[in-house]
Steps between C-alpha positions, in 0.01 A plus 500: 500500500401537140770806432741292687464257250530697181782663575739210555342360145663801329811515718559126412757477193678816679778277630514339164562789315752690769706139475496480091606846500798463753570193226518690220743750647706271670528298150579848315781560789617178433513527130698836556760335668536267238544715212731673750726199572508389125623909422741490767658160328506631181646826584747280702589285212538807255793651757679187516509470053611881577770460734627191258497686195694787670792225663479366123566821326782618796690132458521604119571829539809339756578288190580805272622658726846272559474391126800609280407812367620462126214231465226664714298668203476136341498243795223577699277609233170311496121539438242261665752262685256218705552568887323191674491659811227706413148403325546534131809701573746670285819688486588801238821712562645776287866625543611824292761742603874474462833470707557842512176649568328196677280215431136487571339200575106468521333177620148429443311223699174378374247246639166400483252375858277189367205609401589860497454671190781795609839475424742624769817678443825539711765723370831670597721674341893586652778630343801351521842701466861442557665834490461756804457890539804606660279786634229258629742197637637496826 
């Protein structure tokens, strides 16, 4: 009866060890998933400043595009234009070219997350040209 005894004395904080443990891993789990679900958000949020600055740079882009062409070089020209539909957003477009040999138009888009120390860029760049290759138009 004696060995009986000593060996549920040294079995005795067992259960209290196996149930700290399966704590411990159940909080790191947890603690996963949260780091996870904040990731997933921010990931989420960066697409959605992505696909805005891309609708803002195509809607200007639109703009030049029916403009009157003798003022194109000069009307659209700007650098660091506010856009408040993005965080710390702004605007730069660049139009070169000619009637004859086309205009290209570039359009940066640049924003800032809060408390993100990156700066994100959006740009396109189309050209835009009246005349047509008899050889290539149908």
């Amino acid at each position: 009866m004696n060995g009986l005894h000593r060996q549920s004395q040294t079995q005795g904080g067992f259960a209290l060890l196996e149930s700290l443990i399966a704590i411990l891993i159940f909080s790191i789990g947890i603690l996963s998933m949260v780091g996870l679900q904040a990731m997933a958000t921010r990931y989420s949020t960066d697409a959605k400043f992505r696909s805005s600055a891309g609708y803002l740079a195509s809607k200007r882009i639109s703009e030049i595009w029916v403009a009157d062409r003798s003022t194109i070089t000069t009307a659209f020209e700007e650098t660091g234009a506010t856009l408040s539909d993005l965080p710390s957003g702004t605007r730069s477009v660049h139009v070169t070219g000619d009637a004859l040999s086309g205009y290209t138009a570039t359009v940066t888009i640049n924003w800032q997350l809060p408390g993100d120390s990156a700066t994100h860029q959006y740009e396109t760049v189309t050209i835009i040209h009246d005349r047509c290759d008899p050889g290539a138009c149908t």
